[in-house]
DRENDO-1510 file (C-alpha; in Angstrom, 1 decimal, always signed):
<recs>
REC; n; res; u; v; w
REC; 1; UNK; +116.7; +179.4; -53.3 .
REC; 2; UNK; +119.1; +178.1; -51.0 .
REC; 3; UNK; +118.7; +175.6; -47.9 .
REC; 4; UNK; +119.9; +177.6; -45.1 .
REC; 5; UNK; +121.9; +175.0; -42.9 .
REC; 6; UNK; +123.2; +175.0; -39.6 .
REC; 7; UNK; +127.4; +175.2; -38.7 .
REC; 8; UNK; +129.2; +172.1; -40.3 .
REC; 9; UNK; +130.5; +171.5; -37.0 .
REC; 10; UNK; +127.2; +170.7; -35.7 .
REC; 11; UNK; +126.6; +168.3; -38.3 .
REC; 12; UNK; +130.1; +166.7; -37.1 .
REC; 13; UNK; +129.4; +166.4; -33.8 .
REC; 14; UNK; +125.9; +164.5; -34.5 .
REC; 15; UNK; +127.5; +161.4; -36.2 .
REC; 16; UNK; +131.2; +161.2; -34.3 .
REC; 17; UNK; +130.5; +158.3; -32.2 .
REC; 18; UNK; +128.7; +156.5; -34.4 .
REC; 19; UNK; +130.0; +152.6; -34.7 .
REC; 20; UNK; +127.6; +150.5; -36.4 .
REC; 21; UNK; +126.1; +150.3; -39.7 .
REC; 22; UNK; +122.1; +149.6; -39.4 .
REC; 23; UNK; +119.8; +148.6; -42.2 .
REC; 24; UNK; +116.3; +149.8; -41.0 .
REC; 25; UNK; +113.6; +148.0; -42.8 .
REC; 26; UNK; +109.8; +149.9; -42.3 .
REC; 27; UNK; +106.8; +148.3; -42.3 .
REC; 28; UNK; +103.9; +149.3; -44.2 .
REC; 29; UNK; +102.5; +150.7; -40.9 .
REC; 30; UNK; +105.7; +153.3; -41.1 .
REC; 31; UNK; +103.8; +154.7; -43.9 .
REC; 32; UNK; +99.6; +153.6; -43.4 .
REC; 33; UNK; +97.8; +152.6; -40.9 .
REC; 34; UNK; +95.1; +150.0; -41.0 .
REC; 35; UNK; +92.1; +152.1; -42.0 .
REC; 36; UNK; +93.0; +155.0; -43.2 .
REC; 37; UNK; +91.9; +156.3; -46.6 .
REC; 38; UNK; +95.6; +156.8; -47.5 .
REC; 39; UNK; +95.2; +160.7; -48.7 .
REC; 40; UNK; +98.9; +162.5; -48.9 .
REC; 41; UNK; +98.3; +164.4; -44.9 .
REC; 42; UNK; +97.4; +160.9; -43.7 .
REC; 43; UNK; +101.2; +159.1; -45.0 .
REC; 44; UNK; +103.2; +161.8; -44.4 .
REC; 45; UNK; +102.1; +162.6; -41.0 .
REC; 46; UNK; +102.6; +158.5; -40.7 .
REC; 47; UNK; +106.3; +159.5; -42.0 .
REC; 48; UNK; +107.0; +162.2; -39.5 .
REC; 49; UNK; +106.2; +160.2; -37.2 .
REC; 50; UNK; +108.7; +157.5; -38.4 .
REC; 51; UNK; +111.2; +160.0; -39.4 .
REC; 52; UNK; +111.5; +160.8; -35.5 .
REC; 53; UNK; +112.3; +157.4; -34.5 .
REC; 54; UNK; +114.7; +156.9; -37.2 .
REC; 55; UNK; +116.5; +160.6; -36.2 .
REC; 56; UNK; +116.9; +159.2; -32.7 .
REC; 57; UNK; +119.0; +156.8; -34.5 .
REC; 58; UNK; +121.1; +158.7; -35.9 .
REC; 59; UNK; +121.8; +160.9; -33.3 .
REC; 60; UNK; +122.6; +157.8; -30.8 .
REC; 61; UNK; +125.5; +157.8; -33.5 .
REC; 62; UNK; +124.1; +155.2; -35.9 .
REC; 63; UNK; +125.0; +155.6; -39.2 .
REC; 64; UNK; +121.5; +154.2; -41.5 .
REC; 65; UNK; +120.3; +153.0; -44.4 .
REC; 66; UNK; +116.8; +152.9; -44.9 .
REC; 67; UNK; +114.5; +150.6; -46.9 .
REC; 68; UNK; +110.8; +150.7; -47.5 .
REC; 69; UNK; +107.7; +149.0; -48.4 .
REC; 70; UNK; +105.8; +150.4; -51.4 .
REC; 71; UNK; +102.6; +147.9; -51.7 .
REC; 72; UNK; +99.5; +150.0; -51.1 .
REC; 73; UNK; +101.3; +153.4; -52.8 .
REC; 74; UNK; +102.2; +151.1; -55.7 .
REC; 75; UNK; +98.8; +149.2; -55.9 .
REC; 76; UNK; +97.0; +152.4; -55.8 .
REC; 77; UNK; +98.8; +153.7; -58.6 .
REC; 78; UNK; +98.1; +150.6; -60.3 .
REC; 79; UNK; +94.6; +151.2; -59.5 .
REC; 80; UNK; +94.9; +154.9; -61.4 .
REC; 81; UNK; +96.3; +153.6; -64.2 .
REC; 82; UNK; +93.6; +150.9; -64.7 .
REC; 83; UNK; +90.9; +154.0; -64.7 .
REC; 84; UNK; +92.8; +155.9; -66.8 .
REC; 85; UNK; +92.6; +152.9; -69.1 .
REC; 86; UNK; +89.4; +153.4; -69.6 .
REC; 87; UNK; +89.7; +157.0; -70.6 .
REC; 88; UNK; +92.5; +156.1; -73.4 .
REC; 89; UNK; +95.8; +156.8; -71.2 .
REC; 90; UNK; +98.5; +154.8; -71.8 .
REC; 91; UNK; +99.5; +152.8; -68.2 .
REC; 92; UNK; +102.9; +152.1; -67.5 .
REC; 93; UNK; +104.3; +148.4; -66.8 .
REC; 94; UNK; +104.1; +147.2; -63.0 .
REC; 95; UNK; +107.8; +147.9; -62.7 .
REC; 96; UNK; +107.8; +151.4; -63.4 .
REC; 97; UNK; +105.0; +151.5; -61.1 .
REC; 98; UNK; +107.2; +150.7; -58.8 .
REC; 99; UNK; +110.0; +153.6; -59.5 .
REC; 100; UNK; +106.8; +155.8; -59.2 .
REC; 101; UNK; +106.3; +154.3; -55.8 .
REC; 102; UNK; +110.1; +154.8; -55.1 .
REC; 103; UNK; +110.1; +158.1; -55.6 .
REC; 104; UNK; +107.0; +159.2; -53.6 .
REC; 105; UNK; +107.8; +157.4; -50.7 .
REC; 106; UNK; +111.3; +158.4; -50.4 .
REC; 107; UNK; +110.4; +162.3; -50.9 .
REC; 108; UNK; +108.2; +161.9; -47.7 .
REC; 109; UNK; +110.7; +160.0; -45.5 .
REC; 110; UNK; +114.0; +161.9; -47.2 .
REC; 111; UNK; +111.8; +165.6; -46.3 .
REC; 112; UNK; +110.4; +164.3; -42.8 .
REC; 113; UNK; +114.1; +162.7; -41.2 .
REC; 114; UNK; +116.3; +165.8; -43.0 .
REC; 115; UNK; +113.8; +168.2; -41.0 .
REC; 116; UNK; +114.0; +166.2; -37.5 .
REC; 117; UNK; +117.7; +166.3; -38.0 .
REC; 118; UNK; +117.6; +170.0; -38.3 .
REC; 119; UNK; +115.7; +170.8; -35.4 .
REC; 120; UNK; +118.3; +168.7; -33.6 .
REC; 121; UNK; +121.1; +170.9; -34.8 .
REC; 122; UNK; +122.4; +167.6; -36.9 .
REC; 123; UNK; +123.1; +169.1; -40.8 .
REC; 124; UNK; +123.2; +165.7; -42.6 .
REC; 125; UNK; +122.2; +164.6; -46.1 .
REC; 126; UNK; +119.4; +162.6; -46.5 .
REC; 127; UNK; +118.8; +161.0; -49.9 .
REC; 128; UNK; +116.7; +158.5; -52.1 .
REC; 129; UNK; +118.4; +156.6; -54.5 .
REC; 130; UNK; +116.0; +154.4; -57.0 .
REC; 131; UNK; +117.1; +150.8; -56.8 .
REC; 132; UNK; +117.4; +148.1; -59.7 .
REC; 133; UNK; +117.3; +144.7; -57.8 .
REC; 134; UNK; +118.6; +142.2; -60.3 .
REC; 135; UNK; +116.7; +138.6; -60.6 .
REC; 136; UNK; +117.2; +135.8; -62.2 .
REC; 137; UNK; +114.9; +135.4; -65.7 .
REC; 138; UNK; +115.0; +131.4; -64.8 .
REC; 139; UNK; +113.4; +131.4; -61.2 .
REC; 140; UNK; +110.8; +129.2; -60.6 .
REC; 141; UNK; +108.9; +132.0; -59.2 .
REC; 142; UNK; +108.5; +133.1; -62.8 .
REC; 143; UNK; +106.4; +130.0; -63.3 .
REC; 144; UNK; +104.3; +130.2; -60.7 .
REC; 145; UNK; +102.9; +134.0; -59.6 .
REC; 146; UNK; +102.2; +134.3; -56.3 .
REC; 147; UNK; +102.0; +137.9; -55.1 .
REC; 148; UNK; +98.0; +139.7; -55.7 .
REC; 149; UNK; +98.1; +143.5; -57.1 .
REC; 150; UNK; +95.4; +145.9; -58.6 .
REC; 151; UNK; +91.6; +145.9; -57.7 .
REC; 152; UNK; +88.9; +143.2; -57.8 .
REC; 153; UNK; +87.4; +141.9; -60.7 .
REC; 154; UNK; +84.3; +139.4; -61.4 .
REC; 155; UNK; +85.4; +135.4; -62.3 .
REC; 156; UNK; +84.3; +136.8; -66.0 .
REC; 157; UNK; +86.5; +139.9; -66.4 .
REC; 158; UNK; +89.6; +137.7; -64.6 .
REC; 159; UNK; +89.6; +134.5; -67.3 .
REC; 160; UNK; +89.0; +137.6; -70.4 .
REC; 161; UNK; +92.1; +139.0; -69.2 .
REC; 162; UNK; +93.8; +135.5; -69.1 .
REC; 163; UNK; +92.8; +134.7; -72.4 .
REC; 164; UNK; +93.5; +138.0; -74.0 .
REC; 165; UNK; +96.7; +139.0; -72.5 .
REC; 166; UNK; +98.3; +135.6; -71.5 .
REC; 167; UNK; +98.0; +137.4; -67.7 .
REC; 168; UNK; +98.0; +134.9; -64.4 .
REC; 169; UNK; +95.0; +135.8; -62.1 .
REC; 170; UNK; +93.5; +133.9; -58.9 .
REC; 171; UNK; +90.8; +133.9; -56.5 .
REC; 172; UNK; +91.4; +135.8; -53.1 .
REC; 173; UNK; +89.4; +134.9; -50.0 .
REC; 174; UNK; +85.9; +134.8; -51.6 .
REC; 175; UNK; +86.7; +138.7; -52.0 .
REC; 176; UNK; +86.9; +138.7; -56.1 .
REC; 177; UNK; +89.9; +137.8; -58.7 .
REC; 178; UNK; +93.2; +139.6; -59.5 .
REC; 179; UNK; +96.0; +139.4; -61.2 .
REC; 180; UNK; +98.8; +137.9; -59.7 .
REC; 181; UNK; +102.1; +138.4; -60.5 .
REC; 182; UNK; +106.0; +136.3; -59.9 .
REC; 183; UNK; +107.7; +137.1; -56.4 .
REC; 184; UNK; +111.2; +136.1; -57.5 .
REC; 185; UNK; +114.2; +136.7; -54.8 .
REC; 186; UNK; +116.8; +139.5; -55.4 .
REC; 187; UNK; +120.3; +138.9; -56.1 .
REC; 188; UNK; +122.0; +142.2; -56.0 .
REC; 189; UNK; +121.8; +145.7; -56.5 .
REC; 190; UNK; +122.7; +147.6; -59.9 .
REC; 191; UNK; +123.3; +150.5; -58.4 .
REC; 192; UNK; +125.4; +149.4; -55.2 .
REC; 193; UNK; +129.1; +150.9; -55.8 .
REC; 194; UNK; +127.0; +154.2; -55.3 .
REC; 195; UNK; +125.1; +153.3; -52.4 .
REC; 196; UNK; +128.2; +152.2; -50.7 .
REC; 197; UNK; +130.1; +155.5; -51.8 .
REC; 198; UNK; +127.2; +157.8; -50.1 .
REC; 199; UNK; +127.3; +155.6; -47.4 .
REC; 200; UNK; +131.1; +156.2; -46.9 .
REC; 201; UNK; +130.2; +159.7; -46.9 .
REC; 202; UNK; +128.1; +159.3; -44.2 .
REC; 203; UNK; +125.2; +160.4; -46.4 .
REC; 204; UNK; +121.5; +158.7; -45.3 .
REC; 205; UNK; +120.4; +156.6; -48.4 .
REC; 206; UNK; +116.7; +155.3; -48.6 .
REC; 207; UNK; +117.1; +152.7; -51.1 .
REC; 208; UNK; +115.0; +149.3; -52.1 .
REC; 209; UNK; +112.3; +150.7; -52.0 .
REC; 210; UNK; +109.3; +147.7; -52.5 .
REC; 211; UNK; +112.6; +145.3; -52.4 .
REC; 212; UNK; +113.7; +147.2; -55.7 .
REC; 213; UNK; +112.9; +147.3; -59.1 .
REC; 214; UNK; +112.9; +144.0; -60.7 .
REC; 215; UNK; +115.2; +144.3; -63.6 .
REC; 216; UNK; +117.3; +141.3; -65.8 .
REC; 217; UNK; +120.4; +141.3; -67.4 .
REC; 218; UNK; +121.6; +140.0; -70.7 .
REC; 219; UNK; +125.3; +138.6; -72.1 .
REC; 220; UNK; +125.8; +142.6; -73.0 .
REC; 221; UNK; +125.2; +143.5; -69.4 .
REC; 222; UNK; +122.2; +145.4; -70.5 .
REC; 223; UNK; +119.6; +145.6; -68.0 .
REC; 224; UNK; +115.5; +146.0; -68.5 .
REC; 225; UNK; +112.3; +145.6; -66.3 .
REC; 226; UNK; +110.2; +142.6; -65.8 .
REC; 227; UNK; +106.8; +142.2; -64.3 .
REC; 228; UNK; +107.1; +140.9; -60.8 .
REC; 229; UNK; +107.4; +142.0; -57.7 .
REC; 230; UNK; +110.3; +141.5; -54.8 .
REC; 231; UNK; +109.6; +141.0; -51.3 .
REC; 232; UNK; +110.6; +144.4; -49.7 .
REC; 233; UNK; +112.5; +142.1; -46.5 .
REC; 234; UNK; +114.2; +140.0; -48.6 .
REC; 235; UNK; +115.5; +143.2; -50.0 .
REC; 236; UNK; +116.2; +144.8; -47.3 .
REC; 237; UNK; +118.7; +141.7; -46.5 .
REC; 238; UNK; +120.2; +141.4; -49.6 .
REC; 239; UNK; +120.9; +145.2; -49.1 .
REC; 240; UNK; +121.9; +144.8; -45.6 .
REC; 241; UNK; +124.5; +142.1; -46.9 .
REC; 242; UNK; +125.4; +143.8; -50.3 .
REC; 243; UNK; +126.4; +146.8; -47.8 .
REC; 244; UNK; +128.2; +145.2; -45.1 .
REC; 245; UNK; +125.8; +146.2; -42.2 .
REC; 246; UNK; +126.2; +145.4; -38.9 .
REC; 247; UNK; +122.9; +145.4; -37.8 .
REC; 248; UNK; +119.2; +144.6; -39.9 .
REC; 249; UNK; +116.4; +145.9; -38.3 .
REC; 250; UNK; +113.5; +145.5; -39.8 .
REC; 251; UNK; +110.5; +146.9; -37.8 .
REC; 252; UNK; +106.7; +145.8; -37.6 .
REC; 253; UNK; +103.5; +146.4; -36.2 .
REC; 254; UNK; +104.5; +144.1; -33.0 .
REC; 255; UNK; +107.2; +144.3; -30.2 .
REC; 256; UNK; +108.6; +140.3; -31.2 .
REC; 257; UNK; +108.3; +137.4; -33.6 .
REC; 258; UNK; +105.8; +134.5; -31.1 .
REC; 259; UNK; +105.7; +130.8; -32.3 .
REC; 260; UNK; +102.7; +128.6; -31.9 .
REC; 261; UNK; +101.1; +132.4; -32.5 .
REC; 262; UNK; +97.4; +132.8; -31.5 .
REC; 263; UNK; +97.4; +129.2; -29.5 .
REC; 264; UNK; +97.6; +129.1; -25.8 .
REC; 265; UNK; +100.7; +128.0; -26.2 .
REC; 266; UNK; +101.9; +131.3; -28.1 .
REC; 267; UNK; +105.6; +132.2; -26.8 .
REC; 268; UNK; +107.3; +135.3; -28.0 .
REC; 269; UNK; +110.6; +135.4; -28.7 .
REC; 270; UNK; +113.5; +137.6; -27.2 .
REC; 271; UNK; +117.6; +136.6; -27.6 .
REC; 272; UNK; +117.3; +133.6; -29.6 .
REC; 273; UNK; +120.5; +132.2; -31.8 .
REC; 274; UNK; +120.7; +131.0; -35.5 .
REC; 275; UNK; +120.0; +127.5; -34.8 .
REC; 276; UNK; +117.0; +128.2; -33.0 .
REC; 277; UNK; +115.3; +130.4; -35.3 .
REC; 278; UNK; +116.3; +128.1; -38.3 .
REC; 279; UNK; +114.4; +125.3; -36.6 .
REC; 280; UNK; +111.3; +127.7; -36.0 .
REC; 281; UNK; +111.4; +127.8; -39.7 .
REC; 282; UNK; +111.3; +125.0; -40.8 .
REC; 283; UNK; +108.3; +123.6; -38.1 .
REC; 284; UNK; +106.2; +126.0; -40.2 .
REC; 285; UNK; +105.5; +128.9; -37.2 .
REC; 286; UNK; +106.0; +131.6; -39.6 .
REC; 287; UNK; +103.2; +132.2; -42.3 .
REC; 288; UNK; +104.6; +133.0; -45.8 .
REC; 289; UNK; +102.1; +136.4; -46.1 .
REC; 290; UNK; +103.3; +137.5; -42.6 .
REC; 291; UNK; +106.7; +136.6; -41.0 .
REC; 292; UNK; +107.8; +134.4; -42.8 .
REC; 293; UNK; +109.7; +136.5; -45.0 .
REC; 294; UNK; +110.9; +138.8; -42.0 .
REC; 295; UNK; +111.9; +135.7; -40.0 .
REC; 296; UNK; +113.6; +134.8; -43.6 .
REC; 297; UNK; +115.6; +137.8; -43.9 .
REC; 298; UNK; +116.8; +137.5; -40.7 .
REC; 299; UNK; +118.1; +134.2; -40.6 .
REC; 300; UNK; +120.2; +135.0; -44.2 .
REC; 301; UNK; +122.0; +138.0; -42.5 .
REC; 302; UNK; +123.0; +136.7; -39.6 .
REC; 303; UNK; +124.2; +133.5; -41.9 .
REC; 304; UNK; +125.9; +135.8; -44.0 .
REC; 305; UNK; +127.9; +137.5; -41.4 .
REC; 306; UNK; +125.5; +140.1; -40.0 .
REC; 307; UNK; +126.3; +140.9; -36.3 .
REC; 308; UNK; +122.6; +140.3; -35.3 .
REC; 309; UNK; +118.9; +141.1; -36.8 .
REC; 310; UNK; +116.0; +142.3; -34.9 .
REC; 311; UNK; +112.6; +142.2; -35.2 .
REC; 312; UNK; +110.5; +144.6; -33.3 .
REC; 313; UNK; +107.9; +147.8; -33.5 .
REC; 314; UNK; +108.7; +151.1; -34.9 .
REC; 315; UNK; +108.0; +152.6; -31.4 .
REC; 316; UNK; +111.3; +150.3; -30.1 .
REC; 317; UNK; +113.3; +151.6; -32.9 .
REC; 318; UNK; +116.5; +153.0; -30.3 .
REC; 319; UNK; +116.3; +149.9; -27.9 .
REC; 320; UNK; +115.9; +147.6; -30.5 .
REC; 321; UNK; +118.7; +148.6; -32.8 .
REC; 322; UNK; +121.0; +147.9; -29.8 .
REC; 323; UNK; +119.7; +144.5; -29.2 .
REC; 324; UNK; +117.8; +145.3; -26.0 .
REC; 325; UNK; +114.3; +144.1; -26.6 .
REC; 326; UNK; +112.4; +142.9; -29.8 .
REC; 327; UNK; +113.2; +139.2; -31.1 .
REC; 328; UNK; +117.0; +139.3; -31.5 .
REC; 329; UNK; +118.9; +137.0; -33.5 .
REC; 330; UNK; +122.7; +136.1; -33.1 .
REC; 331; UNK; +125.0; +133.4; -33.7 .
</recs>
């Protein structure tokens, strides 16, 4: 069967004007919100949601690139495979997990924006591409895992699994143990000549999904999976650069970035420059589970040439892609 689509022309029209080239990072909240149960109805009615914003985007005459978190669709699937375990199934490694993860989310967000489009008489293609985000074997990250996946497990079934499968695993909040794998930073893209070429095309491309898929690459060139797991907006930046966007935007659960956050001296921030933010930084206002890495991202794009970066709610999406309210970054 056929998509029926709507007259080329249309489709035209929708993108003419566009002039900049946004990276649109999406929080988790894009996706799930706090408490729900996380059944398929609840995400993608999360997604159409999201999916509107983002088409509002588009039809300003932005032309996007769209990147994603993964971490409770690829825990939960982590979760499966550890009850399947006990049933005899064979689980797959974390990494493939993640391409999983890739794939599921992008259906839901490549489905919900091409619809939105449609009913806006915009005919545009809307793909996901799975991503390989290329580390480096000798990071130090590799020798000290940070980043907590899977369920909860007793002191005794965590230090079994350490002495039986050489696995790192750590105590989270009083809550229980769990294995805890490297968070190593991504270098590039494997699959970037092809991003750029849909992008060209003025295709939509969600890509990086969960930061990538951490892969390594011998003297052949030859490229395999590791276990670890990339921060999704340190992704998202290295995308943004590897792309040559104009704008990151990577959107949250709050309207701007606040330093001395939860103090009565809490201040949030608005137009703030490079040198500003770097020094935020590095006085510690950003928590390493929270901003940090967002506040991180930023900082690197704008160093690396990016126009500006904002941080700011999905609801702000429009405003905040052109730098009128969120925390926007510049030189």
């Amino acid at each position: 069967m056929e998509l029926e689509h709507k007259d080329p022309e249309k489709s035209k029209q929708c993108c003419r004007s566009r002039q900049e080239t946004i990276v649109v990072a999406l929080g988790g909240n894009a996706i799930l919100q706090p408490g729900q149960s996380g059944t398929f109805e609840e995400q993608m009615e999360n997604v159409r949601k999201t999916a509107a914003q983002l088409a509002e985007l588009i039809l300003s005459g932005k032309r996007l690139v769209v990147t994603h978190g993964n971490g409770p669709q690829v825990g939960r699937i982590f979760q499966q495979q550890e009850i399947g375990a006990r049933e005899g199934i064979p689980g797959m490694p974390l990494y493939v997990c993640g391409a999983m993860s890739q794939g599921q989310i992008g259906y839901m967000i490549q489905q919900a924006l091409y619809n939105e489009l449609l009913k806006a008489g915009c005919q545009k293609t809307v793909v996901t591409l799975i991503c390989q985000s290329l580390v480096d074997p000798s990071s130090p990250a590799f020798e000290n895992p940070t980043k907590p996946i899977g369920s909860f497990y007793s002191e005794a079934e965590a230090k079994k699994a350490m002495a039986e499968k050489g696995e790192a695993w750590k105590e989270d909040s009083g809550r229980g143990w769990r294995k805890v794998v490297p968070s190593p930073e991504p270098l590039a893209c494997a699959e970037i000549a092809a991003i750029r070429s849909l992008i060209d095309e003025d295709v939509v491309v969600i890509i990086s999904g969960g930061g990538g898929i951490p892969v390594i690459q011998d003297s052949s060139g030859t490229l395999s999976g590791i276990e670890a797991v990339i921060d999704k907006d340190l992704g998202a930046q290295m995308m943004a650069r590897e792309t040559g966007a104009d704008v990151l935007l990577i959107l949250t659960d709050v309207a701007n970035v606040s330093i001395h956050y939860r103090t009565p001296e809490e201040k949030k921030l608005e137009q703030v420059s490079l040198d500003e933010m770097k020094a935020y930084y590095r006085q510690g206002h950003f928590r390493a589970g929270s901003m940090g890495p967002k506040v991180l991202a930023a900082i690197r794009f704008v160093e690396s040439g990016g126009m500006r970066a904002v941080i700011t709610s999905l609801e702000n999406a429009l405003a905040g892609a052109e730098g009128k309210i969120g925390t926007v970054i510049k030189r």
